[in-house]
C-alpha positions, 0 to 999 in steps of 0.5 A: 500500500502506498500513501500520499499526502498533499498540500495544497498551495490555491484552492481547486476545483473537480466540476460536478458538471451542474449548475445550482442557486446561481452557481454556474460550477459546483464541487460535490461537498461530499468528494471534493476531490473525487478518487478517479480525478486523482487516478486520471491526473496521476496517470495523465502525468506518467504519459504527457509529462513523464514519458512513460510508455502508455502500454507500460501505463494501460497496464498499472491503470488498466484499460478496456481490456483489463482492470487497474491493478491498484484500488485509491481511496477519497482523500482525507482532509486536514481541513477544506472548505468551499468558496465562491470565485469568478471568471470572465471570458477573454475574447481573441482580442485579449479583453473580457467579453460582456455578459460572460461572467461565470460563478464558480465554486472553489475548494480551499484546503490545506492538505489531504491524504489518500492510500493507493493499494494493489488488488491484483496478487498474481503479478512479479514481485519486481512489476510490483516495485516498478508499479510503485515507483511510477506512482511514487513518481507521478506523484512528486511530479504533479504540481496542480490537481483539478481544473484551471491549472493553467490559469494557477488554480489547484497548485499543490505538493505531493508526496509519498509517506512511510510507514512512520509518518515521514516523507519517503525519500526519492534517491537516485537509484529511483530516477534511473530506474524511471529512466529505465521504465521510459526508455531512457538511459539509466546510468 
């Protein structure tokens, strides 16, 4: 089982998808930051960011054809709550464009933490350590969660936790294993 734990640097946003009471955006008050959002931004940073093969990724994540083999949890917060923010639309000319002013909801937190474990037991010992080292990886490697990353939104830390509470190390011997996994020189 791995654990991570994040902290949060912006406040953030996983959409519900709906509108409500003149809210244009809502989060859900009961999975601010649902699993899957975390699943998908993690396995996202593997291939786009990392450059990690997306076959070696379908295999940790799973696609059409075979299940992931880890199960996440909903993180657990130190402390959140919801606000209002505002946007408005820029056109191509670089100005605001009128009657375009959209109410949205935000999440301010501090910091979060969540367990990644595997649910598959008939896979090498040696594919297991590879799967948690591109976790651990992805993790340190991400630096926003939700939507309006671009615009500075969701900033955030994460990092992996031992057994005793502390911040795994990442040594160097982890970033060539890595480079071994994309492909790359690993001396």
């Amino acid at each position: 089982m791995l654990t991570f734990r994040a902290t949060f640097h912006a406040p953030f946003a996983v959409s519900t998808g709906t509108a409500q009471g003149g809210i244009d955006a809502t989060v859900d008050p009961d999975e601010l930051l649902p699993a899957s959002a975390v699943k998908g931004r993690f396995r996202a940073e593997l291939v786009e960011q990392l450059g990690i093969p997306e076959t070696r990724v379908a295999e940790l994540f799973g696609d059409a054809q075979h299940p992931s083999r880890w199960r996440w949890t909903c993180p657990l917060w130190d402390s959140a709550a919801t606000a209002l923010t505002s946007r408005v639309k820029i056109g191509e000319q670089g100005v605001a464009e009128r009657g375009f002013l959209a109410i949205r909801e935000v999440v301010w937190a501090s910091a979060a933490t969540w367990q990644a474990w595997p649910t598959v037991r008939a896979v090498p010992a040696e594919v297991w350590r590879e799967d948690e080292l591109l976790l651990r990886v992805a993790a340190r490697s991400i630096t926003s969660l939700g939507s309006d990353r671009l615009r500075g939104q969701g900033r955030v830390r994460i990092v992996d936790i031992a057994d005793d509470g502390s911040e795994r190390e990442w040594t160097d011997a982890d970033t060539r294993a890595v480079l071994a996994l994309r492909g790359g020189d690993s001396s």
